[in-house]
C-alpha positions in Angstrom: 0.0 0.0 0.0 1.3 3.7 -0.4 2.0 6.2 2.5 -0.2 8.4 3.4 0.2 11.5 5.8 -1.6 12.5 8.7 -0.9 15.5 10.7 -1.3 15.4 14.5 -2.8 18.0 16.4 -0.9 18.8 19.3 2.8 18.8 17.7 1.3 20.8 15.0 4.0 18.1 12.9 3.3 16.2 10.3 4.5 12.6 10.3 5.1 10.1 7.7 4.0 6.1 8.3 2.6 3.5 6.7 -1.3 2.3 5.7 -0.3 -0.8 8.0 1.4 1.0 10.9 -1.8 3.1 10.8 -3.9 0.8 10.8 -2.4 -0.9 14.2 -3.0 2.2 16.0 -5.7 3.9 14.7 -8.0 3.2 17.4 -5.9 5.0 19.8 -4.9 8.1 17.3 -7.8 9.1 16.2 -9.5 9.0 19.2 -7.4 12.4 20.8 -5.2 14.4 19.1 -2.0 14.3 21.2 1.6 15.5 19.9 4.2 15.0 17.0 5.1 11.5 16.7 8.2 10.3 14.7 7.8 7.4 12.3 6.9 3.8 14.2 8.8 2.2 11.8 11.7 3.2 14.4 13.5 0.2 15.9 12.1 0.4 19.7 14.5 1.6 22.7 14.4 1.9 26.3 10.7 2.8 27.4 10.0 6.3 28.7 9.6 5.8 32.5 7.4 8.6 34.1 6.8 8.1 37.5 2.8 9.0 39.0 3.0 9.8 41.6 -1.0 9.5 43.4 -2.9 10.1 46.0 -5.2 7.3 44.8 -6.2 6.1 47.7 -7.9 8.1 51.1 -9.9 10.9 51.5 -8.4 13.3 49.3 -8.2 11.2 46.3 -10.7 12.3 44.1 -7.9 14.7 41.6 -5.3 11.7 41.5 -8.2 9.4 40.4 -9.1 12.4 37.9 -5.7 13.2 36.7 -4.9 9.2 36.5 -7.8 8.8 33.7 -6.3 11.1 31.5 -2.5 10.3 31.9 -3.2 6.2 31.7 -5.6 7.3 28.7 -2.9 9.7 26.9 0.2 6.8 27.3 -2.4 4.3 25.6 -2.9 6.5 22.6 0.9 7.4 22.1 1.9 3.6 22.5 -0.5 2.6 19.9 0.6 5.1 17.4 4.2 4.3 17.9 5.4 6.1 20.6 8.0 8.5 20.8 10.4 8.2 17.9 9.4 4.2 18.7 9.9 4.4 22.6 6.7 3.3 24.1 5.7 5.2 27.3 5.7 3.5 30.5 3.6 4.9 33.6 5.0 4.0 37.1 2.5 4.9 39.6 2.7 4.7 43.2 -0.4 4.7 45.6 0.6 7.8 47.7 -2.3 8.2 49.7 -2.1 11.5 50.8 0.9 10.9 53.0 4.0 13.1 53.0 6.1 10.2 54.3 4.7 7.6 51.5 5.2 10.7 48.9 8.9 10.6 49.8 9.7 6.5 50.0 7.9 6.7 46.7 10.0 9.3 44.9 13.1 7.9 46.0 12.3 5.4 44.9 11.6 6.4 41.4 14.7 8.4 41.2 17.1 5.9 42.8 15.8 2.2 41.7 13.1 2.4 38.7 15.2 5.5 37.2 12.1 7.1 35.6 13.0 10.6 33.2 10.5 12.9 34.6 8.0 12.9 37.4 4.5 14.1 37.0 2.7 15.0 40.5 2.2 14.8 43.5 -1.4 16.4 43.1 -1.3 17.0 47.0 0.6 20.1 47.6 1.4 18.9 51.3 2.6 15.6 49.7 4.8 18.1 47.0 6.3 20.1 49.9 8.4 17.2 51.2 9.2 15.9 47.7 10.0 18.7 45.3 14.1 19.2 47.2 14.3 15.1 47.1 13.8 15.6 43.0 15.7 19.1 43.1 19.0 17.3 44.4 18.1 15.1 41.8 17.6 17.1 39.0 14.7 15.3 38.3 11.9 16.9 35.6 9.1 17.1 37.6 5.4 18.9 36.9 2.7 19.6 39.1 -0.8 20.7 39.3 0.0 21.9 43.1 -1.3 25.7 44.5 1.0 26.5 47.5 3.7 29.3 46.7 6.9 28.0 47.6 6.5 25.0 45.5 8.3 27.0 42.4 11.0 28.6 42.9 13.8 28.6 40.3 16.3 29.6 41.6 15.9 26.2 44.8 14.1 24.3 42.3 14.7 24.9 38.9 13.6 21.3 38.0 9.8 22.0 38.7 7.4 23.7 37.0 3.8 23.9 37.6 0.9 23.7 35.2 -2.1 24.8 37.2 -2.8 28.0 38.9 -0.6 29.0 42.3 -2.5 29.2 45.4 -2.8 33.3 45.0 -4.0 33.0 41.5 -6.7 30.6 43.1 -7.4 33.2 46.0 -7.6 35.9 44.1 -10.5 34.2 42.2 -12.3 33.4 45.8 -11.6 36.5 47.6 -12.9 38.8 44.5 -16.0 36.6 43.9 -16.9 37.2 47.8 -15.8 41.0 48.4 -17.5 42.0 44.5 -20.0 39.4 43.5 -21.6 38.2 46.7 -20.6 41.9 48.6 -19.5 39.9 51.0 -18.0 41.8 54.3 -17.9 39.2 57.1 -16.1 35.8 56.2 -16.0 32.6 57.5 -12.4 30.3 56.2 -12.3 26.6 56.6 -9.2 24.5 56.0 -8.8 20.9 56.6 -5.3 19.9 58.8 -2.9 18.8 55.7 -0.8 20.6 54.5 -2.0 22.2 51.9 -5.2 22.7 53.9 -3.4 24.6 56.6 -1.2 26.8 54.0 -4.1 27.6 51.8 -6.5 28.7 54.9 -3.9 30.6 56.3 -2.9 32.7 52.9 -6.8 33.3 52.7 -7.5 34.7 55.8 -4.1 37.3 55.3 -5.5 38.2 52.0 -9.1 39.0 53.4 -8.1 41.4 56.3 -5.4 43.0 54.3 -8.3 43.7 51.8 -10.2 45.2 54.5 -13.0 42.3 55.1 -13.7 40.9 58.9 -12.7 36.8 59.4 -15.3 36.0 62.1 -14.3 32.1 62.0 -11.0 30.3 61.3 -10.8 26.8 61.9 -8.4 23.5 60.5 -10.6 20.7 60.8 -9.9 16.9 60.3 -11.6 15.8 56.8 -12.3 12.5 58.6 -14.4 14.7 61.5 -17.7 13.1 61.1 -19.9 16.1 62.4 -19.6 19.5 60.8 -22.0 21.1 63.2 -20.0 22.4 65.6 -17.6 24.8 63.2 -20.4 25.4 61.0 -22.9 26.8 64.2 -19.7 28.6 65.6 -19.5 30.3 61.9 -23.3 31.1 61.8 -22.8 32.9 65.3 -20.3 34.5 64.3 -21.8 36.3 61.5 -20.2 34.3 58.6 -21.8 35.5 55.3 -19.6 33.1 53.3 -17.9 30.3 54.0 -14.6 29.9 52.3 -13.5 26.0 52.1 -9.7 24.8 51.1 -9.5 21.2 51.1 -9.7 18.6 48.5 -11.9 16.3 50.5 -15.2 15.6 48.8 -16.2 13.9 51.8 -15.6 16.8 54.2 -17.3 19.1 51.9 -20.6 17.1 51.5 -20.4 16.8 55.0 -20.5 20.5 55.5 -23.0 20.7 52.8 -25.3 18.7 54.4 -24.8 20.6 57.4 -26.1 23.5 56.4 -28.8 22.1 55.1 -29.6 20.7 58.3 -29.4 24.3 59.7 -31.6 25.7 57.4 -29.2 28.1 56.6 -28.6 30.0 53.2 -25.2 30.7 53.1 -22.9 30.0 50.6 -19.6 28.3 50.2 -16.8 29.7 47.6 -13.3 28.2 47.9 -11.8 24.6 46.0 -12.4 22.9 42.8 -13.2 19.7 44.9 -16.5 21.2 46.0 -17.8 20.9 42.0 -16.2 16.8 42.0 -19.1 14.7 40.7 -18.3 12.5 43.7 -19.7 15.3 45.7 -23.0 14.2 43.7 -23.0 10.8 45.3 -22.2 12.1 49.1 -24.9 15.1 49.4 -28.7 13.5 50.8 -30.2 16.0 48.5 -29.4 17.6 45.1 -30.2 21.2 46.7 -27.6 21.2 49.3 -25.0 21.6 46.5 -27.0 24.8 45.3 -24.9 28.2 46.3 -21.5 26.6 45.7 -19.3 28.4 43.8 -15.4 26.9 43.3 -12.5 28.1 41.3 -12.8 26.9 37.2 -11.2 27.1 34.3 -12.6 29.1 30.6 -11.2 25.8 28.8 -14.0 24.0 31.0 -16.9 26.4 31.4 -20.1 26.8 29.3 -21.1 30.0 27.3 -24.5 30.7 27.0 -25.4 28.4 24.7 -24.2 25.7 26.5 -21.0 25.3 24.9 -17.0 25.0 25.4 -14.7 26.5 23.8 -13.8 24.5 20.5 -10.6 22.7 21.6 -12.0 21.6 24.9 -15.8 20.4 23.1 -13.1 18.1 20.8 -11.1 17.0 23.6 -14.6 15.7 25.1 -15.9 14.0 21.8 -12.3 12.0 21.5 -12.6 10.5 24.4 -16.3 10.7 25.1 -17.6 6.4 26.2 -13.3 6.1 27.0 -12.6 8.2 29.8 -15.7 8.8 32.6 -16.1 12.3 33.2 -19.5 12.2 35.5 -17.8 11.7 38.6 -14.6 14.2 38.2 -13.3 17.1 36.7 -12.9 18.0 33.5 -9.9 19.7 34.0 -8.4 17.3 36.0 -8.8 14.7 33.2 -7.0 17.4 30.7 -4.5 17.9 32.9 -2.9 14.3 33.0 -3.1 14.4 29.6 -1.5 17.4 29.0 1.7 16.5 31.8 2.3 13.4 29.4 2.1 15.2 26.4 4.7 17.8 28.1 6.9 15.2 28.8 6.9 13.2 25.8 7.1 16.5 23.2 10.0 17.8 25.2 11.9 13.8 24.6 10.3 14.1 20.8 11.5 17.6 20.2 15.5 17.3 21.4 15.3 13.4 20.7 17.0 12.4 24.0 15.4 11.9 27.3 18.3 13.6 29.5 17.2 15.4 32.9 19.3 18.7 31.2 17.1 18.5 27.7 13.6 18.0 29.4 14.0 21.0 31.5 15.7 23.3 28.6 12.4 22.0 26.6 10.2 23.2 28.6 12.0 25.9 29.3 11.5 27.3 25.6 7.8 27.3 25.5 5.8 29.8 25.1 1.8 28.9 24.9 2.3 25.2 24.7 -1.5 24.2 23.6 -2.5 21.8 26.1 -5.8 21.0 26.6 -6.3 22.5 30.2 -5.0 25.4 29.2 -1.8 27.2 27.3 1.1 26.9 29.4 4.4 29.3 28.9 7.7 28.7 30.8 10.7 30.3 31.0 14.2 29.7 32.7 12.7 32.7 35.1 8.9 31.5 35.7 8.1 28.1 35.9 4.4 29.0 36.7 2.7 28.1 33.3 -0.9 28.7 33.8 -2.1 32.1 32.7 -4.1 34.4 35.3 -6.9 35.2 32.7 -7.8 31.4 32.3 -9.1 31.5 36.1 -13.1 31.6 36.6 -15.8 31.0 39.5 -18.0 27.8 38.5 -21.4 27.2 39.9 -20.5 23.8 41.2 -24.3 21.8 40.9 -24.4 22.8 36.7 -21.8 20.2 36.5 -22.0 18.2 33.2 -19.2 15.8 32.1 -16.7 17.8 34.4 -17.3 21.0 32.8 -19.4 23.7 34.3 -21.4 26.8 34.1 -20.2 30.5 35.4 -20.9 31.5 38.6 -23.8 34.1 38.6 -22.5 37.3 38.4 -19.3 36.7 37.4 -17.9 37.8 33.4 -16.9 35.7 31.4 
């Protein structure tokens, strides 16, 4: 049969193969468009190790089990079209459940005995904290979705580079949809006890009162604390008018939901992406006690008026629509481990060589990488990728394959 070319999306490359090398992997690239592969007619080398690491177990799973659909879904496609430059991708994961200690064991792991080329997580920032100067020592190329501050630095840690919103990117989304949309004056914050819980509760409350608006109620609380009645009645006493919640435990947050239900009381609660999680869906006793929750989104994953996403997202959903299950997570969180895959196999694509050195001087070099989350830009200077103008407020019950509607009031 003659050749036959077929341009992937992603790479915006064009690649040259065969009607029968096609054919093997059709199935998987057709079904998303991914990056620039190199012929598969390339004699096969040593696999591409990426280590996951997960929080895939415990109660605040729910983005690891997001972010896992779409990076185990993203290494299948590229394997069956070839790989990269005929190395297949190989996925290492390791079950971190939420523990800092498990994080560590795991990435030394990684770096010392399984000798993977790049890291992609943790997706708990407390977890990240205690990892990112193991892989730093390392110079291990490592991306992560996590919020807290410290986390990049490139001058400590000029391995990492982080391709979701930082934690004041996220707060400045919260703490302006409370003080200008809801006219908020009087706040209650809630964090759970890890550590991003703790860090992202404490920056909130700092940014309220320097922006002139009272904290009546500031509490840590346990995500495994069964009864939310206590903090929630001390909130209500104080005069909360909104309840601001940090923590990526959907359990803890249908908990409080429920709460207020229970209370009678109309307030609402503005604060994490975990609030929107379809598992929240399955934990509430009524549909209505999600109603007046309004979390931090994305414009790739948010609805217009009629309904719709933005082109390049809409596609991303019909490629892997009845492949990857979207009714019970994020959206985003699905693009996401897509798009850390993609980032590391372009960057071994592009130079040809998986060296620590040439990852990290790939991404070093982009400018508006077209992921699927979002367009990411990196430089040796600012290894936060995610751009500020990409951050919205979501109405968390219009949820609809992960995607969402704008939070009334707020612009699009």
């Amino acid at each position: 049969m003659g050749d036959e070319w077929v341009e992937q999306d992603l790479g915006r490359m064009k690649m040259k193969i065969t009607r029968r090398k096609f054919t093997v992997g059709a199935a998987a690239a057709s079904s998303v468009p991914l990056f620039g592969l190199a012929k598969p007619a390339i004699a096969q080398s040593e696999p591409i190790r990426i280590g996951w690491l997960a929080a895939m177990t415990g109660a605040s799973s729910a983005p690891a089990i997001g972010f896992d659909r779409g990076v185990q879904y993203a290494a299948a496609a590229i394997n069956a079209a070839g790989g990269v430059k005929g190395r297949k991708i190989e996925i290492l994961t390791r079950d971190t459940q939420g523990d800092p200690t498990k994080a560590v064991n795991a990435t030394q792991e990684m770096i010392s005995q399984l000798k993977v080329h790049a890291i992609w997580g943790p997706t708990n920032s407390g977890e990240s904290l205690a990892v990112t100067p193991i892989m730093a020592r390392s110079n291990m190329p490592n991306i992560h979705p996590c919020v807290v501050t410290s986390l990049i630095d490139t001058k400590k840690y000029p391995n990492a580079f982080r391709t979701a919103p930082s934690l004041g990117q996220w707060d400045d989304a919260v703490r302006g949809y409370c003080l200008n949309v809801l006219k908020t004056k009087k706040v209650a914050v809630i964090g759970d006890t890890t550590g991003f819980g703790s860090a992202a509760a404490n920056f909130s409350v700092d940014a309220f009162k320097k922006d002139g608006a009272e904290v009546v109620y500031a509490a840590n609380i346990d995500y495994n604390q069964p009864d939310m009645m206590p903090d929630m009645l001390r909130a209500k006493n104080a005069g909360a008018e909104a309840i601001v919640v940090w923590s990526t435990s959907t359990g803890m947050d249908a908990r409080l939901f429920n709460t207020r239900a229970a209370m009678k009381w109309d307030v609402p609660f503005v604060g994490h992406p975990s609030m929107s999680s379809g598992d929240v869906a399955n934990l509430i006793e009524k549909r209505e006690n999600w109603n007046k929750v309004y979390v931090i989104g994305y414009r790739s994953c948010s609805f217009d008026a009629a309904g719709k996403l933005p082109p390049r997202s809409q596609e991303f959903v019909d490629n892997i629509k009845d492949k990857v299950k979207l009714s019970d997570s994020l959206l985003w969180w699905v693009a996401g481990g897509v798009d850390a895959v993609n980032l590391i196999a372009k960057a071994i694509e592009a130079t040809g060589t998986s060296s620590s050195e040439d990852i990290i001087k790939y991404w070093n070099s982009l400018t508006k990488y077209p992921g699927y989350f979002g367009n990411y830009t990196f430089s040796p200077d600012q290894h936060n990728g995610y751009p500020t103008e990409e951050v919205v407020m979501s109405e968390a019950s219009s949820a609809k394959d992960g995607a969402f509607s704008l939070a009334p009031g707020y612009k699009a």
